[in-house]
C-alpha distance (Angstrom), angle and dihedral (degrees) to the residues before:
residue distance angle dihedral
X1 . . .
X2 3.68 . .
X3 3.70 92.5 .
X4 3.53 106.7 96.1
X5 3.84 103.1 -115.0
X6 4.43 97.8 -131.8
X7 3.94 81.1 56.6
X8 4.24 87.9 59.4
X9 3.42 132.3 74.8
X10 3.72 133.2 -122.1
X11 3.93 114.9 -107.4
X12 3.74 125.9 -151.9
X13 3.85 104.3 -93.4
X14 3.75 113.2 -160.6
X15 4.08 129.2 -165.3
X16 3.82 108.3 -84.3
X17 3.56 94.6 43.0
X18 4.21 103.3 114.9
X19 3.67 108.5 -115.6
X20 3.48 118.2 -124.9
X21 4.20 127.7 -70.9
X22 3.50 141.9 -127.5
X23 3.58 96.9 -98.3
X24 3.83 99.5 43.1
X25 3.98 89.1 42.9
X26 3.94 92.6 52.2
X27 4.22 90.7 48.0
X28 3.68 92.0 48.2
X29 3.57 90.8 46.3
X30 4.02 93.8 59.1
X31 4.07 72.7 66.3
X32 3.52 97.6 68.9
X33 3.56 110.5 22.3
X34 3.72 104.0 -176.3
X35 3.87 86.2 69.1
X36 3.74 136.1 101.8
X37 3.61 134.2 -153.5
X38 3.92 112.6 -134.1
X39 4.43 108.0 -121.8
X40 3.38 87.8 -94.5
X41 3.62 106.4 47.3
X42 4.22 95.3 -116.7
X43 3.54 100.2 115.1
X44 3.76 151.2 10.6
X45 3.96 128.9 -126.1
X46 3.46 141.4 -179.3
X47 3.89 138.4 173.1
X48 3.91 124.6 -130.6
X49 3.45 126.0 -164.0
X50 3.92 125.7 -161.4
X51 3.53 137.5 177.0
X52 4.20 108.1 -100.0
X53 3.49 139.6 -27.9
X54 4.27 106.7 -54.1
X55 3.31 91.8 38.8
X56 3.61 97.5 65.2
X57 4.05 84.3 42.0
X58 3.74 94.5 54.5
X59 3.93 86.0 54.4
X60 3.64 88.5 44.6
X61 4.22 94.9 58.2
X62 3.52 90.3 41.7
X63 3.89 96.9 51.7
X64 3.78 82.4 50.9
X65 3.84 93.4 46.6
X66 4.27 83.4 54.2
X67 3.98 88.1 42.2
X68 3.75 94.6 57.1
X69 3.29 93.9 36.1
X70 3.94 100.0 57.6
X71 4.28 78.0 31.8
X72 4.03 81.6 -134.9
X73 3.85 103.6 120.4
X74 4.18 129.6 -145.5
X75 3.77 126.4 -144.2
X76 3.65 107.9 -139.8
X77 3.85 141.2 156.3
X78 3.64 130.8 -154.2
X79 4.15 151.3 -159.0
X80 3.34 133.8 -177.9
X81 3.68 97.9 -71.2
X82 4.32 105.1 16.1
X83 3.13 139.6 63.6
X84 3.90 125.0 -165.5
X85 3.73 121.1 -159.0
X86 3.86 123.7 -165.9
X87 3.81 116.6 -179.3
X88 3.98 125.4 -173.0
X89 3.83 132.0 151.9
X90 3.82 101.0 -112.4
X91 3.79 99.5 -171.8
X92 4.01 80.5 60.2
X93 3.51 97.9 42.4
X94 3.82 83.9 -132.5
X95 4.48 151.2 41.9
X96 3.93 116.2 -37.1
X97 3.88 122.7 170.2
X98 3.64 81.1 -98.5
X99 3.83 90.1 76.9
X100 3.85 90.8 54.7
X101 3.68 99.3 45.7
X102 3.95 92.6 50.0
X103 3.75 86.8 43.1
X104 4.00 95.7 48.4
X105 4.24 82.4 49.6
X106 3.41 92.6 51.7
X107 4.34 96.0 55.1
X108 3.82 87.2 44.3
X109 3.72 87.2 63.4
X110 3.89 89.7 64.4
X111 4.43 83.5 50.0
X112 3.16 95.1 65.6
């Protein structure tokens, strides 16, 4: 996995296709550090923080430009100054790469 995983593209993932496990979730995880594994492995969350109102909208619209984009949609809920971001392969009931990528998008939003 030398590829850095916001450089990759999200590939259809279709039920029957294994989600992810332990091992591969913790060595994609050293990728994007801010994230945590859920206790049983089926999802990844993290919390961002932001200073007012639009700015946690702005970061809002352009997680949702990245979601449609990769067509590999986030769960999230929001306040006036957080946003939290769950991601999980449904059709797998579980982690794929696709997780990772959209997650590794997602922080380089706060990069730029």
């Amino acid at each position: 996995m030398s590829e850095d995983l916001s450089q990759k593209t999200c590939v259809p993932c279709e039920g029957g296709t294994r989600p992810l496990d332990a091992e591969a979730i913790g060595v994609l995880l050293e990728q994007i550090p801010e994230w945590k594994a859920s206790n049983d492995n089926k999802s990844i969350q993290r919390r961002f923080e932001f200073k007012g109102f639009y700015k946690t909208m702005a970061f809002i619209n352009a997680m949702a430009w990245i979601a449609n984009k990769e067509n590999h949609h986030p769960d999230f809920s929001a306040g006036y100054n957080f946003c939290e971001v769950t991601f999980t392969t449904h059709a797998i009931g579980g982690l794929s790469e696709n997780d990772f990528i959209c997650a590794a998008k997602v922080d380089d939003l706060l990069d730029g």
